[in-house]
C-alpha positions in Angstrom: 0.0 0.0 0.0 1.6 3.2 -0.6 2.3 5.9 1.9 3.2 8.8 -0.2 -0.4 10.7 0.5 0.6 9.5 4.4 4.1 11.5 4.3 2.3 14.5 2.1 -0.1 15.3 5.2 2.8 14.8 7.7 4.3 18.1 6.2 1.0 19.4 5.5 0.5 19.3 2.0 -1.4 16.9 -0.6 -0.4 15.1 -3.1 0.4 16.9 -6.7 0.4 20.5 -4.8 3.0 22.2 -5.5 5.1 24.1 -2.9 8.6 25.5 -2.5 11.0 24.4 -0.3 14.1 25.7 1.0 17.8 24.8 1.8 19.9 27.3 2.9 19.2 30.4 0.9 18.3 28.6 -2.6 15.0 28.0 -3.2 13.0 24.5 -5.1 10.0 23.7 -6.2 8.6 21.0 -5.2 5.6 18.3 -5.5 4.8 15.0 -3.3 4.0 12.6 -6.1 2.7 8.7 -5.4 6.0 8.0 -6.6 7.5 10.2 -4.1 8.9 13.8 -3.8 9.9 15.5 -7.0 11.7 18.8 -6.9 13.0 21.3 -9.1 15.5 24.6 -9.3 13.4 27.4 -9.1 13.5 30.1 -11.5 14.1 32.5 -8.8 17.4 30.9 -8.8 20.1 30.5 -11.5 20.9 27.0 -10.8 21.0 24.2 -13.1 21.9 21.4 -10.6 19.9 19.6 -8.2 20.2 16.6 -5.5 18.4 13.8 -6.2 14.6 13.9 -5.2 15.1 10.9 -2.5 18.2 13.6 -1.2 15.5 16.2 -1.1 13.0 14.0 0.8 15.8 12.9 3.5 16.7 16.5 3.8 13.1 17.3 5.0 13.0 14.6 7.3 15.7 15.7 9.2 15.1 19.4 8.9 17.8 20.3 7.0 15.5 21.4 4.3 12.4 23.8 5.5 9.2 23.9 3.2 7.9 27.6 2.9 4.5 28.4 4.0 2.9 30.7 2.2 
């Protein structure tokens, strides 16, 4: 059974909403998917490079990562 929609609510989102997180003073875009977190640079930001989405999911976990409320 997957726990995706589970881990969405535990940061308070849904899944498929889109939101932005950030880490350290660049911010992502991001989306919790069924599949699992999938992040993006945003285009605020001129950066090209990005950790991989399980990074970005382990990253919020620990609270390294901070998702901004709107």
């Amino acid at each position: 059974m997957n726990k995706m929609a589970d881990v969405a609510k535990l940061f308070g989102k849904k899944l498929d909403e889109e939101f932005f997180i950030r880490w350290g003073n660049v911010e992502y875009m991001c989306e919790f998917t069924a599949r699992g977190l999938r992040c993006y640079p945003s285009a605020k930001n001129n950066i090209k490079y990005t950790y991989s989405n399980n990074d970005w999911l382990f990253l919020l976990l620990i609270g390294e990562a901070v998702i901004i409320n709107d």
